[in-house]
C-alpha positions as CSV (number, residue, x, y, z in Angstrom):
1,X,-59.2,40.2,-63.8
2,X,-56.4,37.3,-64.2
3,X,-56.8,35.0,-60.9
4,X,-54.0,32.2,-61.2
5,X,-54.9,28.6,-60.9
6,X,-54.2,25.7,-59.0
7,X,-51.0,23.6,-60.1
8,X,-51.5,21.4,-56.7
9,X,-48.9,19.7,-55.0
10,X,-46.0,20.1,-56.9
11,X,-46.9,23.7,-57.4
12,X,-46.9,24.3,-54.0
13,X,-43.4,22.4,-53.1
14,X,-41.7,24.9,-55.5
15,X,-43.1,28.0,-54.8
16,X,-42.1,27.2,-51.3
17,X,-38.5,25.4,-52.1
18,X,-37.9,28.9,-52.9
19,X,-38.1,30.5,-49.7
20,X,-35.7,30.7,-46.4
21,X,-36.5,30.2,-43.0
22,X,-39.9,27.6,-44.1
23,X,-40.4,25.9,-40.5
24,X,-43.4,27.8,-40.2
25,X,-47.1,28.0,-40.6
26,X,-49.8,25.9,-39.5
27,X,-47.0,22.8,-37.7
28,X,-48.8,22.4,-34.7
29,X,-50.6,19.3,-32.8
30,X,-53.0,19.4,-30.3
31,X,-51.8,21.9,-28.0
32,X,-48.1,20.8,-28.9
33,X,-47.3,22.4,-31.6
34,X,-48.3,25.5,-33.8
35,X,-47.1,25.5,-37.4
36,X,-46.5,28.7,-39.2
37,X,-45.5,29.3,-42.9
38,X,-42.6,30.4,-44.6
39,X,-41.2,33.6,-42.4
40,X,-41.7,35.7,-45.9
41,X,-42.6,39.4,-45.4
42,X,-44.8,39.6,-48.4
43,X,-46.6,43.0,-49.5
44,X,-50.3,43.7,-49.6
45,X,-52.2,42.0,-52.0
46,X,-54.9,44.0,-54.2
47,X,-57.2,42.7,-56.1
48,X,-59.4,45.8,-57.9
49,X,-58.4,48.8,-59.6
50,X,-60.1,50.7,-57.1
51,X,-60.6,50.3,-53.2
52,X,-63.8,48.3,-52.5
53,X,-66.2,50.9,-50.8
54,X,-65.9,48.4,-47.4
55,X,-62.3,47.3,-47.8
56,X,-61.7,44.5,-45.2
57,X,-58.1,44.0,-44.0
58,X,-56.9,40.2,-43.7
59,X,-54.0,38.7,-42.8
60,X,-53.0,35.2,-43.6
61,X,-49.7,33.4,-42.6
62,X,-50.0,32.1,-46.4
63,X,-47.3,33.0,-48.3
64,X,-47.2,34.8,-52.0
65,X,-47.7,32.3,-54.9
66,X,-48.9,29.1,-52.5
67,X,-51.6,27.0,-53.2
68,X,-53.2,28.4,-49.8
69,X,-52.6,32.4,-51.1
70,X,-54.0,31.4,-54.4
71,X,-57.6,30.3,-52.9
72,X,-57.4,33.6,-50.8
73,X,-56.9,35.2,-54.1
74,X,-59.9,34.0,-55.7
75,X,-62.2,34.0,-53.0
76,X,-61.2,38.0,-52.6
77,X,-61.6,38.2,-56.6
78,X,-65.6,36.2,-56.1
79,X,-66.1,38.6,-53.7
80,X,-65.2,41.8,-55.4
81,X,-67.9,40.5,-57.9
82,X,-70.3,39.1,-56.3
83,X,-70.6,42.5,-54.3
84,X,-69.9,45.0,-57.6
85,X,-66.9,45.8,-56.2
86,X,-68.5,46.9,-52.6
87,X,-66.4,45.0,-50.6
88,X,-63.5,43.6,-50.8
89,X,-60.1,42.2,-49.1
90,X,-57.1,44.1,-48.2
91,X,-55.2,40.5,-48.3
92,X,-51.8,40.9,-45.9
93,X,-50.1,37.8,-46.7
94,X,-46.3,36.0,-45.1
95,X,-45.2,37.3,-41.7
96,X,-45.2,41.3,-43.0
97,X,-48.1,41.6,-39.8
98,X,-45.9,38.7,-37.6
99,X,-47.1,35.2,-36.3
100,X,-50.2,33.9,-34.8
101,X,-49.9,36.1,-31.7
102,X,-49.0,39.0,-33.5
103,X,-52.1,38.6,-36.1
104,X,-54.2,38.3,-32.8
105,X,-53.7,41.3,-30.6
106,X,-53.5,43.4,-34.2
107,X,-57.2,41.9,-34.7
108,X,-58.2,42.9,-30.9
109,X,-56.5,46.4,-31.6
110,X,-58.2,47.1,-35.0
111,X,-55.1,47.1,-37.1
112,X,-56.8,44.6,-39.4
113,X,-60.5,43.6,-39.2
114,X,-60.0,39.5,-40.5
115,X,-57.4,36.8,-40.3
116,X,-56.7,33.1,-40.4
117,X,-55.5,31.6,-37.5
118,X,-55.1,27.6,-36.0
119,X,-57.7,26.1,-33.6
120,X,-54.6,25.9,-31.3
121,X,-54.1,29.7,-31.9
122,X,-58.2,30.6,-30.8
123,X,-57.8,28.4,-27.5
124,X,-57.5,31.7,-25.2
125,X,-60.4,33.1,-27.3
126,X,-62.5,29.5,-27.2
127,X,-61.1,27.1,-24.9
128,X,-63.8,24.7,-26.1
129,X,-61.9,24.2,-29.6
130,X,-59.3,22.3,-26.9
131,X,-62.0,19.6,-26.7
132,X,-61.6,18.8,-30.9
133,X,-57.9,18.7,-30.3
134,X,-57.3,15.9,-27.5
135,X,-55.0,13.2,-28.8
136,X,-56.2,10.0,-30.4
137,X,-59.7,11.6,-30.9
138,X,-60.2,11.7,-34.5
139,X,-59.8,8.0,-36.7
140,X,-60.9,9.8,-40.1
141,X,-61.9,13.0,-41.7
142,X,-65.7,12.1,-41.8
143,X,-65.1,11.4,-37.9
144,X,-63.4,15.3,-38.0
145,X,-66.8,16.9,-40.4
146,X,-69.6,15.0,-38.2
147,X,-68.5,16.3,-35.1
148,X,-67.5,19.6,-36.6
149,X,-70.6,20.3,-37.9
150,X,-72.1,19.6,-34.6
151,X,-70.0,21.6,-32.4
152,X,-70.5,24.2,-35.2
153,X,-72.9,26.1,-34.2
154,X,-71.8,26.7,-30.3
155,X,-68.5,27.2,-31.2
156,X,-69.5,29.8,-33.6
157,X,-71.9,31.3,-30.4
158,X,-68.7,31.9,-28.3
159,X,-66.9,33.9,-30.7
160,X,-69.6,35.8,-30.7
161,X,-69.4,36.5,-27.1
162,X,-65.9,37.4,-27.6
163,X,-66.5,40.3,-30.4
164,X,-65.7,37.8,-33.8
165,X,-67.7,35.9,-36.1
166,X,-66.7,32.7,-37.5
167,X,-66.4,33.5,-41.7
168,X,-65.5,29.6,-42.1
169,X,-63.9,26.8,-40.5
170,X,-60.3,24.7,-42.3
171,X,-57.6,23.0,-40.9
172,X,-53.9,21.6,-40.9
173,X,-55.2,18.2,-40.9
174,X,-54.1,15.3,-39.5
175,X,-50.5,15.1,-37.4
176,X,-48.8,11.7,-37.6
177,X,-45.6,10.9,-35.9
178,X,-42.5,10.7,-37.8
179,X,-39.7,8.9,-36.4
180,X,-36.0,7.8,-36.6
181,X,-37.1,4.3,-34.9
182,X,-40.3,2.3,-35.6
183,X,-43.1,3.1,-33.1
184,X,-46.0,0.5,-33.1
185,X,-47.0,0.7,-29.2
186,X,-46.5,2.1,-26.2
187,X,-43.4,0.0,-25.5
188,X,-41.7,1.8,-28.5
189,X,-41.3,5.1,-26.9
190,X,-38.0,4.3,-24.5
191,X,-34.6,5.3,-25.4
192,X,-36.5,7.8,-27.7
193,X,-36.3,11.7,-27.5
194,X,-39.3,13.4,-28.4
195,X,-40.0,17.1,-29.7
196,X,-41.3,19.1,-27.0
197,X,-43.1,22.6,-27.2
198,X,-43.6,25.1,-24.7
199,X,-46.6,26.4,-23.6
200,X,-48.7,23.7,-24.4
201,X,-50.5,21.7,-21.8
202,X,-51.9,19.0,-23.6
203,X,-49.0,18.0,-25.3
204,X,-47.1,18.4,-22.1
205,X,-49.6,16.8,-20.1
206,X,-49.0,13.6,-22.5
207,X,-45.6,14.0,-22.5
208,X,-45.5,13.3,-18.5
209,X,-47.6,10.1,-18.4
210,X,-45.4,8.8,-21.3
211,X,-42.7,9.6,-19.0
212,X,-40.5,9.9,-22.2
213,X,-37.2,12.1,-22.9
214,X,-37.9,15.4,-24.5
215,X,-36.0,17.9,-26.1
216,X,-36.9,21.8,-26.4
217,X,-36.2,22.7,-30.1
218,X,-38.0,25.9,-31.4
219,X,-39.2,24.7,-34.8
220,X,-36.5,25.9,-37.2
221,X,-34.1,24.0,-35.5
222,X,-36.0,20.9,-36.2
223,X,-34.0,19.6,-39.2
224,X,-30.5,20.2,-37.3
225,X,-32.0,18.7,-34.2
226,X,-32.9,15.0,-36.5
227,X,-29.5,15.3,-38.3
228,X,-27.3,15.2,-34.9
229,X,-29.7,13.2,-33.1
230,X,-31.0,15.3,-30.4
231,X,-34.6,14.4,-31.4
232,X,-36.1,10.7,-32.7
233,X,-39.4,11.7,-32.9
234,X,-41.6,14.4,-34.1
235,X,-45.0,15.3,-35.1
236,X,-46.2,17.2,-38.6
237,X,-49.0,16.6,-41.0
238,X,-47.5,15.0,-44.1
239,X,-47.4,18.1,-46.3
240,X,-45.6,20.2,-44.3
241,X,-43.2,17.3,-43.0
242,X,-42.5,17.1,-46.8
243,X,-42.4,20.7,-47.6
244,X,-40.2,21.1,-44.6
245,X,-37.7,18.1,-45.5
246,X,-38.0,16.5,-42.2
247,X,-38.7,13.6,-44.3
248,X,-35.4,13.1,-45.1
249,X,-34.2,13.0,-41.5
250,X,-36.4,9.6,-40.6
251,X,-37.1,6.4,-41.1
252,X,-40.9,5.9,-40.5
253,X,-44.4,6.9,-39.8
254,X,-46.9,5.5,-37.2
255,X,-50.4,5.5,-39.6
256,X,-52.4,6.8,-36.6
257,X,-53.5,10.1,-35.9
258,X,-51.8,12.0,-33.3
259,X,-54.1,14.4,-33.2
260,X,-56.5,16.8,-35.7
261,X,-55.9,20.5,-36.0
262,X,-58.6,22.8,-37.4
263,X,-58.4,26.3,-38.2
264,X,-60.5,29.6,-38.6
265,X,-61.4,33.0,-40.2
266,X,-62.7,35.1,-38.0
267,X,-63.6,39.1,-38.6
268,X,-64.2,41.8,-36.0
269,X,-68.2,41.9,-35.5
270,X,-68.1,45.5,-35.0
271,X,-66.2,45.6,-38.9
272,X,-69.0,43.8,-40.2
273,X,-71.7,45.6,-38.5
274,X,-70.8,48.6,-40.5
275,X,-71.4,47.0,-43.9
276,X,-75.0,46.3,-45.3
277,X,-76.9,43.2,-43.9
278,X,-77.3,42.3,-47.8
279,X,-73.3,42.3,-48.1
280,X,-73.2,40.6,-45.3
281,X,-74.4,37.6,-46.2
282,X,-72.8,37.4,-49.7
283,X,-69.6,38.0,-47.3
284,X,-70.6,35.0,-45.7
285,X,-71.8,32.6,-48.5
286,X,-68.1,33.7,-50.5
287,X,-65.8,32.9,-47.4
288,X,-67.6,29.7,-46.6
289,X,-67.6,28.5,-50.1
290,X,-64.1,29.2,-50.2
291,X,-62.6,28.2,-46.4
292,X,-64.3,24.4,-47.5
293,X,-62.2,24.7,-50.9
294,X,-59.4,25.3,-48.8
295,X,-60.0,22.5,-46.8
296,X,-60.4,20.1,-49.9
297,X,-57.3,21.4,-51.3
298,X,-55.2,20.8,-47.8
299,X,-56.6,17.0,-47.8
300,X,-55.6,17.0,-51.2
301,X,-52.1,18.2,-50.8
302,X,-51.8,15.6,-47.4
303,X,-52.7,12.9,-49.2
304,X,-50.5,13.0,-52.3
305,X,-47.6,14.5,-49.6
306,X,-48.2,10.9,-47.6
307,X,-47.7,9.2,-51.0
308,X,-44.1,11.1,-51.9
309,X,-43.2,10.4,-48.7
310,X,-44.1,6.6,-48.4
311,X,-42.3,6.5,-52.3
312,X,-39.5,8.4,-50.7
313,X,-38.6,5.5,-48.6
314,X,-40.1,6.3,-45.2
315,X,-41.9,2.9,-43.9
316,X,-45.0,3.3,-42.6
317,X,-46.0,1.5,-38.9
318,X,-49.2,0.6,-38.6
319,X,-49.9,-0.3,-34.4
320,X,-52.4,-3.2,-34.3
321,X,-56.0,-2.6,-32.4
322,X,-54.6,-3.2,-28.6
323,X,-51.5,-1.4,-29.5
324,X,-53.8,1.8,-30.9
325,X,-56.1,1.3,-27.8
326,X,-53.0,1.5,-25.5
327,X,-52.1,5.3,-26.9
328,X,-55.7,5.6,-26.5
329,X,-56.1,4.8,-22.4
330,X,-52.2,6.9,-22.2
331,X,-54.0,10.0,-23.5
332,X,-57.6,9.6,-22.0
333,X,-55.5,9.5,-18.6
334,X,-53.7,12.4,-19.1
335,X,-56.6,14.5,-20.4
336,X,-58.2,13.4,-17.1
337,X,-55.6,15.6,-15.4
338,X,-56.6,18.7,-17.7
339,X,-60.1,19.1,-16.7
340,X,-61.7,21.4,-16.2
341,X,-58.8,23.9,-16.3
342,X,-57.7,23.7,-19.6
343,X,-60.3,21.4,-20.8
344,X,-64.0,22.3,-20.5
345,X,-65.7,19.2,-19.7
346,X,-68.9,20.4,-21.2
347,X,-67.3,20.7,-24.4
348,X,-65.4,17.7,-23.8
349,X,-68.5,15.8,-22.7
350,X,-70.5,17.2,-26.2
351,X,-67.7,16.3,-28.5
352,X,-67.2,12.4,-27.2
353,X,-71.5,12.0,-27.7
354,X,-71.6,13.2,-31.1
355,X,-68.5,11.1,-31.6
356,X,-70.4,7.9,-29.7
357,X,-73.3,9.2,-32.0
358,X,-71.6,9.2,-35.1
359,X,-70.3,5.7,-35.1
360,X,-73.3,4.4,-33.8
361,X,-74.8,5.3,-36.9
362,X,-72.1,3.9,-39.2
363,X,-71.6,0.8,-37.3
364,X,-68.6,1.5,-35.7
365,X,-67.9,-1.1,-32.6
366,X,-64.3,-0.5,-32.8
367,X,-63.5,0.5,-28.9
C-alpha cells in the first residue's frame, strides 16, 4: 500500500493554491469565527482492496492532497493494519458531505459514524469547550496541553452523555490579529473596522465592550473586504491567513494571542459498540497517535506560516505587559456578561485553577 508523505508547508500552499473558493476550514476564533477548508467536493477516499469488515464512515473538511488529508490517509492505512484489515475508514473528504453543521446533524442522523469538527463547532454539543476558548486565555502552547490534558477527561465524560466518544483532540492553533494599522493597546482600536461574525456570542460579546466599528463580511469576501477598505482588522491563525492571502491585504500582526481554537474526532458510541472491545482499543491507540501528529504538524505549519509572513513584509506589534493586561481586563469584563448562559462557570472556574496551577509550577508571576 503506497501512503504519500509529508512535503510540509510548501506542500501544502500548492496543493491548496490550486483550488477556488479556499476561505474555508478551520478560520474561526473563540466563538467569532469558524474556519473551513477549501469548498472542494472531493470523492471518497479508500484505502484497501476490500471493505474492512467494520467500515467506519468519516468526514473531514480536509481537502484531497493536503498535509491535513495526508495524516488522515495514514492513520486509516495504520489502522487497516493494525486490525488485519477489520476495520477501517470510509474517509469523505472536502465539502462533498457540506460544512461543520452539515457534518453534524449527518453524524446525529447516522449518515456517517465519525468526523472532525472545531471546538467552536462542539459548543451546542459541550458548551464547556467555550471555557478553553475565552479571549486572552492561552500565552503558549504548553499553557494550551496542561490545561487540555486536565480538562481532558471531563470533557471527554460529556460527550459521552451526548452519544460520542472523543477519538482524539487537535486544533487550528493560535488566532492573532492581522491588521491594516498597527495595534499595540487598547487605544489602537478607534477609527478601525473590525471583522465581525454572526452567531457568535463571545466574539460579539467582546466586540460591544470594545465599542469598536464592525463590519459583517461572510468569510469569502474577506480578501475584497481588506482591498476596498471595508475591514482593518481581522483574525486568522498564521497558516491559513497565508494560505488564504489575506497577508497581502495588511500591514501588521499584534504577537498576542487572540484566542486558541482546538478541535475533535468524535464517532457515534452506538457505531463503536458494535465492533469488538479488542478493536476498540487499537481504534483508539491509532486515532490518538495520529490526531497528536496532526497537531504537531499544524504547529509546524503555523510556525513556518508566521515566518513567510514576517519575511513577507508584515511587521509584527508586540503590546507591552500593561498594554497586554489591558486586552486582558476588556475581555475578562465581557466574559463576565456571558455567564452562566453561554459560559459554564464550573468549567470556567476548572480551567482558570489548572491555569493558576500550571504557572504556579513553572514560576509564572506574570499577572
Amino acid at each position: 500500500m503506497k501512503i504519500q508523505r509529508h512535503k510540509g508547508l510548501a506542500h501544502s500552499l500548492k496543493a491548496f493554491s490550486s483550488m477556488t473558493a479556499f476561505v474555508h476550514f478551520l478560520l474561526c476564533c473563540a466563538a467569532a469565527l469558524t474556519m473551513a477548508m477549501a469548498s472542494v467536493a472531493a470523492p471518497a477516499l479508500s484505502f484497501a482492496a476490500g471493505s474492512p469488515q467494520y467500515e467506519i464512515k468519516l468526514a473531514t473538511l480536509a481537502p484531497e492532497n493536503s498535509t491535513l488529508a495526508q495524516i488522515f490517509n495514514e492513520m486509516n492505512a495504520d489502522l487497516i493494519k493494525e486490525t488485519k484489515g477489520q476495520v477501517g475508514f470510509k474517509i469523505f473528504a472536502g465539502f462533498v458531505l457540506g460544512d461543520e453543521e452539515d457534518v453534524l446533524r449527518k453524524l446525529h442522523v447516522g449518515m456517517v459514524q465519525a468526523a472532525t469538527f472545531t471546538s467552536a463547532a462542539l459548543t451546542d454539543i459541550n458548551p464547556d469547550l467555550r471555557a478553553l476558548q475565552v479571549p486572552f486565555l492561552f500565552r503558549d502552547y504548553a499553557e494550551v496541553d496542561y490545561v487540555t490534558k486536565k480538562m481532558d477527561p471531563d470533557l471527554r465524560r460529556r460527550m459521552s452523555e451526548k452519544g460520542f466518544e472523543v477519538l482524539g483532540w487537535t486544533e487550528v492553533g493560535f488566532i492573532y490579529f492581522f491588521s491594516t494599522g498597527p495595534i499595540a493597546g487598547l487605544d489602537d482600536f478607534k477609527g478601525k473596522k473590525f471583522w465581525a461574525k454572526a452567531n457568535a456570542p463571545m466574539s460579539q460579546a467582546l466586540i460591544e465592550k470594545a465599542e469598536v466599528a464592525t463590519a459583517a463580511v461572510n468569510a469569502p469576501d474577506v480578501m475584497m473586504a481588506l482591498q476596498t477598505g471595508l475591514l482593518d482588522v481581522v483574525y486568522s491563525s498564521p497558516y491559513y491567513a497565508l494560505v488564504t492571502q489575506w497577508n497581502t491585504q495588511v500591514k501588521y500582526m499584534t504577537d498576542l494571542p487572540l484566542t486558541h481554537v482546538g478541535g475533535a474526532l468524535l464517532m457515534d458510541k452506538k457505531t463503536l459498540a458494535k465492533i469488538p472491545p479488542p478493536l476498540q482499543e487499537k481504534l483508539r491507540a491509532v486515532c490518538g497517535r495520529y490526531l497528536q501528529k496532526l497537531t504537531e504538524q499544524t504547529r509546524k505549519d503555523n510556525a513556518e506560516a508566521m515566518e513567510i509572513i514576517l519575511r513577507r513584509g508584515v511587521r509584527r506589534v508586540t503590546p507591552t505587559p500593561a498594554q497586554a493586561e489591558g486586552f486582558k481586563k476588556l475581555s475578562d469584563n465581557a466574559m463576565a456578561t456571558l455567564i452562566p448562559k453561554i459560559l459554564p462557570a464550573d468549567a470556567v472556574s476548572r480551567v482558570q485553577a489548572a491555569l493558576a496551577e500550571y504557572r504556579a509550577q513553572v514560576g509564572d508571576t506574570r499577572p
